[in-house]
N, C-alpha and C positions, 0 to 999 in steps of 0.2 A: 266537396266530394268527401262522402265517411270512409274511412280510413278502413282497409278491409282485410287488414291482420292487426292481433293484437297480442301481446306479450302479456300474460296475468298470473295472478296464486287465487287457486280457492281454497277458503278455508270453513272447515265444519264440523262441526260436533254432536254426537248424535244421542239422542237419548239410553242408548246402551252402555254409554259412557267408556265406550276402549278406549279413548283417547281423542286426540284434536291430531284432523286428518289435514294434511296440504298436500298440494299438486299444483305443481309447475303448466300452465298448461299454453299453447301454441292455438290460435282459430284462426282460422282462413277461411274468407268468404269467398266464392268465386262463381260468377253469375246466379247470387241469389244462394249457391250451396253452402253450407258451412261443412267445413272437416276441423280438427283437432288434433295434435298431440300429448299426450301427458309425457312432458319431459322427464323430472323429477316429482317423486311424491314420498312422502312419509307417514305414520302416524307415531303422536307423541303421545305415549300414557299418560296419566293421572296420576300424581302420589298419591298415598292411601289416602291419607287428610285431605287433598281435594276430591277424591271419590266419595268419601264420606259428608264433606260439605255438599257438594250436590246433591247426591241424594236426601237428603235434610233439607236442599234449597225449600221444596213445594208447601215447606210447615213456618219459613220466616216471615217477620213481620219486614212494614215495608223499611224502615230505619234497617236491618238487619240485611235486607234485598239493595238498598242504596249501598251499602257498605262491598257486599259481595261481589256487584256488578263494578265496582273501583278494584278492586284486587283481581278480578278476573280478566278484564279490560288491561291492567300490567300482564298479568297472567302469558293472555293472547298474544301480546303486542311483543313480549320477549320471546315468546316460541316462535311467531312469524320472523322475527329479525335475527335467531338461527337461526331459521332454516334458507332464509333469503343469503346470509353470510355462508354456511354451509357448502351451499351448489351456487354460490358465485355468480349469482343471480342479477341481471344488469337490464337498464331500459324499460323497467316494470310500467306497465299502462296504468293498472292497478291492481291491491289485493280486495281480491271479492268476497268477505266472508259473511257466514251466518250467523255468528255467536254460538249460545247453550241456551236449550229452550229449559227453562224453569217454573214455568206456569204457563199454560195454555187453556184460556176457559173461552174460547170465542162466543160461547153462548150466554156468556155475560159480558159481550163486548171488549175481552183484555187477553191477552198474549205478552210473554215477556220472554225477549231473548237476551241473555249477559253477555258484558265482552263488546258490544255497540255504541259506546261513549264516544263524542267526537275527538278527543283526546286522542284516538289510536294511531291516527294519521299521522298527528305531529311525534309519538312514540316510534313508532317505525319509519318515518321520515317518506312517504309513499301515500296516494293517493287511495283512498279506501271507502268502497261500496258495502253497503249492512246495513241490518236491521227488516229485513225482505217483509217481514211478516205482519207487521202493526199494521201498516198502513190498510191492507185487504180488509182485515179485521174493522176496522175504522168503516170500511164501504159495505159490512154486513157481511162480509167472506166466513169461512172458516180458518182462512192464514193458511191455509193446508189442502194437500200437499202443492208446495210448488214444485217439484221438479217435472210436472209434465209436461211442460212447454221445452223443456228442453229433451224430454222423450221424442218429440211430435219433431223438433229440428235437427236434433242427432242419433236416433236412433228410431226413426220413421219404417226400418225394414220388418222390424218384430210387432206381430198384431198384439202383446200384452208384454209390457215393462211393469215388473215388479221387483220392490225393492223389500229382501227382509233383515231387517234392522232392527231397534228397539219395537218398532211397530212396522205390521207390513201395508203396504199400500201399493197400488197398481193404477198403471193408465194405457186408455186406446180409443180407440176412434170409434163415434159410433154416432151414423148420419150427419157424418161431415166437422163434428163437436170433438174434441179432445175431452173424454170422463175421465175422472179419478178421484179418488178416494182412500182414505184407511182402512184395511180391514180386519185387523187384530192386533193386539201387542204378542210379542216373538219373544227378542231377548227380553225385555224387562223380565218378563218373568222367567223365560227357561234359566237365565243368570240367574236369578234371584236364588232360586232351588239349587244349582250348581256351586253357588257361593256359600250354602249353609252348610257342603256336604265337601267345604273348604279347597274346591276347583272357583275360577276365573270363568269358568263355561263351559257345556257339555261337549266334549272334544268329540266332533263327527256324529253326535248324540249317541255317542257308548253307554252311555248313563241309559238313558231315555228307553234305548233299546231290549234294556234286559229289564223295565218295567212292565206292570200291566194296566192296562187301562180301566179305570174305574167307569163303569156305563152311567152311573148317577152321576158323578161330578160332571162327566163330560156333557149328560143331558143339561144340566143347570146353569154350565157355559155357555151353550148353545142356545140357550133361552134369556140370555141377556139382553136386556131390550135395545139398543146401540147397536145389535145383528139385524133387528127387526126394520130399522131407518134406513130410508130412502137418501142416495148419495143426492150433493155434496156431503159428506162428514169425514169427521177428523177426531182423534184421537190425542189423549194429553195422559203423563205419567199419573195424574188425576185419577183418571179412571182406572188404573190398575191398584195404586191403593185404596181408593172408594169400593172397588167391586170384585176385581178381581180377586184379589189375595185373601181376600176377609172369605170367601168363598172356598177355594181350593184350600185354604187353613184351618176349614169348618170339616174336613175330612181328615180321620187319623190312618192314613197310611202312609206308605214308606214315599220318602224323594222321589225316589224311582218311578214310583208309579205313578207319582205326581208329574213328573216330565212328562212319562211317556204317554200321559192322560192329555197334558197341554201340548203334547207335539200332533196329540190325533184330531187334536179339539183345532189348530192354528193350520192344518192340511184340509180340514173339512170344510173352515171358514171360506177359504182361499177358491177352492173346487164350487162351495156355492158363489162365490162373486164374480166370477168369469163366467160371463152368456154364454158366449162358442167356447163350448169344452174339444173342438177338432181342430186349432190353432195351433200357432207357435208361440212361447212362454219364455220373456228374457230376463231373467234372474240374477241377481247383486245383490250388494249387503251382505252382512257377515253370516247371516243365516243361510246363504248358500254354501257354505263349507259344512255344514247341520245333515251328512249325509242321510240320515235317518231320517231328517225332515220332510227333503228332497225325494226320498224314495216314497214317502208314505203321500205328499202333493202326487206324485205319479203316483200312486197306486188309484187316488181320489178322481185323477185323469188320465185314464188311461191309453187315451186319443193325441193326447195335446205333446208337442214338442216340446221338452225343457232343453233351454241352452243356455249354459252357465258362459263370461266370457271371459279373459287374459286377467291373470291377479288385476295387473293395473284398475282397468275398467271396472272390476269387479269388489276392489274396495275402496274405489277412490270416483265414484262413479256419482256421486251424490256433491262432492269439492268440486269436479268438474260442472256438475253443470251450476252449482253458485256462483262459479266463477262467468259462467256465461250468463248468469242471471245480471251480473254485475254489467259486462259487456253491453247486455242488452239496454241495461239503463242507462248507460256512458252516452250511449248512441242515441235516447230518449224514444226507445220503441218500446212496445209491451211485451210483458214479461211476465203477468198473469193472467190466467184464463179466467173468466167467470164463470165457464161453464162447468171448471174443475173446483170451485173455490165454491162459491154461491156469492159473491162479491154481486154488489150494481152494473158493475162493467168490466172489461175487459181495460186492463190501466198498468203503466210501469211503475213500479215498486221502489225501494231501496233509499237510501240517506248516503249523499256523495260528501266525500270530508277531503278537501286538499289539504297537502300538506302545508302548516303557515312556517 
């Protein structure tokens, strides 16, 4: 008989880089239904120095990338066993994490996420699910996005889960399939502009707001060939320094109107990727506190329900379901769709490490 509550941590780190997110979380199956609690959750920033190695991660050589993924891997393994000490944390099943994704080219067959060394287990003294993404990649996948499998089991009431983070991506059902897909970078870039003009991020996009939007730049984003492709696809910090930036930095105008150019350009994207614009829209990720973002996706649909939901869910919505990802594989069911990925098959995922 499978066991049909499980005690876990997810742990994730997202390409926007705020920090390494954990969430205590609680899942209960009960005739087939899962529900969840997020008991405890956190997010732990980055020192500047590791913000800045990151970001630098996508230009290392591989001696440089073995090295990083050993310091990051401690990195991980000390922030989880705060936080496990922290909130007194007992009975753990396992912790579920993702790592830091640092190179994502599935189109050359390779994905690398840090922080996934089998060492972490015996580090934090706990049983630990990770590395979710190689493997898909391995079966022809994109490695991306996984969290719609845990859309389709936890949050099956909203016709479109979208999350905006580093990059935004969405999923929903369509002829019985679970799609999804990336459909633009978010924060990478609205940070990037916010961090030159020495903010952390455009707070409620106040910045953004009093810009104006350039009609050429935003024609020239809009015509990036990656809008043109047919999902499955997926998205890597890759193509914001390939294309993105070298772009929007070919234009001499103000910050300002470089946001508010990328926040019209990442609303327009979003309104072309949704079939049924008379739905309802559920929203996470740090880019839903991006008030101006938010307004201007509604302005683009002006049919569709947006519903933002409880801090919790809303930033910690991505740890939960790694963590259920993790669960999923414990149990040896699937945990990727091929039909969201472009994988061979539908297959569970993950690298389990007992503690020795």
């Amino acid at each position: 008989m499978k066991a049909e509550y499980y005690n876990v941590i997810g742990v994730m780190s997202g390409t926007s880089l705020d920090g390494v997110d954990l969430a205590h979380i609680e899942f209960r199956i009960e005739k087939e239904k899962w529900s969840f609690d997020i008991i405890e959750s956190e997010t732990i920033s980055y020192s500047s120095d590791w913000l800045n190695c990151l970001k630098m991660a996508v230009n290392f050589s591989i001696n440089e990338l073995d090295a990083l993924n050993q310091k990051y891997t401690q990195l991980l393994a000390t922030t989880i066993s705060n936080f496990i000490k922290k909130h007194d944390i007992e009975n753990i099943d396992a912790v579920c994490s993702h790592g830091h994704t640092v190179l994502h080219q599935p189109q050359k067959g390779f994905t690398l996420q840090i922080g996934n060394l089998p060492e972490i287990s015996s580090l934090i003294h706990q049983t630990v699910v990770c590395d979710f993404r190689v493997q898909d990649v391995q079966l022809g996948g994109q490695g991306a996005p996984l969290v719609p499998i845990g859309d389709r089991i936890l949050f099956s009431e909203y016709d479109y889960c979208m999350n905006l983070g580093g990059f935004s991506n969405v999923s929903f059902e369509e002829n019985g399939r679970r799609i999804a897909f990336d459909i633009s970078p978010v924060n990478t870039v609205l940070n990037f502009y916010a961090n030159q003009i020495g903010l952390d991020y455009d707070d409620k996009g106040s910045i953004s707001k009093t810009g104006i939007c350039n009609e050429n730049l935003m024609t020239e984003l809009n015509t990036l060939n990656f809008y043109q492709k047919k999902h499955p696809k997926s998205l890597g910090l890759e193509f914001v320094i390939d294309f993105v930036l070298p772009i929007i930095e070919s234009y001499k105008i103000t910050t300002a109107d470089k946001l508010r150019t990328f926040a019209e350009h990442v609303a327009l994207q979003i309104a072309a990727a949704l079939p049924n614009k008379k739905r309802n829209l559920f929203i996470t990720g740090g880019g839903a506190y991006n008030d101006f973002l938010i307004e201007r996706i509604q302005y683009y649909l002006p049919e569709m329900k947006i519903i933002i939901p409880d801090k919790k869910i809303l930033e910690f919505k991505e740890a939960l379901i790694f963590a259920l990802l993790g669960v999923l594989k414990l149990r040896g069911e699937i945990n990727v769709l091929s039909s969201v990925t472009g994988a061979k098959t539908d297959h569970s995922t993950g690298n389990i490490y007992s503690q020795k």
